[in-house]
Steps between C-alpha positions, in 0.01 A plus 500: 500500500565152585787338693599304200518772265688713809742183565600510097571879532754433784649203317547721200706763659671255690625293202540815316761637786702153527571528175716843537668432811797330645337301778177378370388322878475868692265606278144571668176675410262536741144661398352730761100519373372899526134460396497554116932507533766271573824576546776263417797495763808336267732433701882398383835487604652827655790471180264411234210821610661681140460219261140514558462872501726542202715779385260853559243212613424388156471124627258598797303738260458170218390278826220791530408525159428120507319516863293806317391305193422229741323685725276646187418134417403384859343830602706556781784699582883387620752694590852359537715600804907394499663466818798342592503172698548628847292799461268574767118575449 
């Protein structure tokens, strides 16, 4: 897993996340590296936390789908977390 292919990853969910919300500059994704798992921290404003998880999280659950298939293709698992901007870790 390289840092480039890790970096385009992040940038995917992050472009993929200002596109459904309201205020495009709070959005954040941090990766967190667990061995053969990263976890993606998207952060986003507290008012716009349902447009990216969707009505019954179908949104979030299509974000998941796409970090699976890309996670088959890079051998190497993501997993996408959604918190709200002033969430604490």
């Amino acid at each position: 897993m390289t840092q480039v292919e890790m970096a385009q990853v992040d940038e995917l969910v992050r472009e993929i996340a200002r596109a459904l919300v309201d205020e495009p500059g709070a959005v954040e994704v941090e990766a967190v590296n667990r061995g053969e798992n990263t976890v993606l921290n998207l952060r986003v404003a507290a008012r716009d936390v349902g447009k990216v998880i969707g009505k019954q999280g179908r949104t979030a659950r299509s974000v998941r789908t796409i970090l699976g298939a890309v996670s088959m293709k890079l051998h190497h698992r993501y997993t996408l977390d959604i918190l709200e901007e002033d969430d604490e870790e």
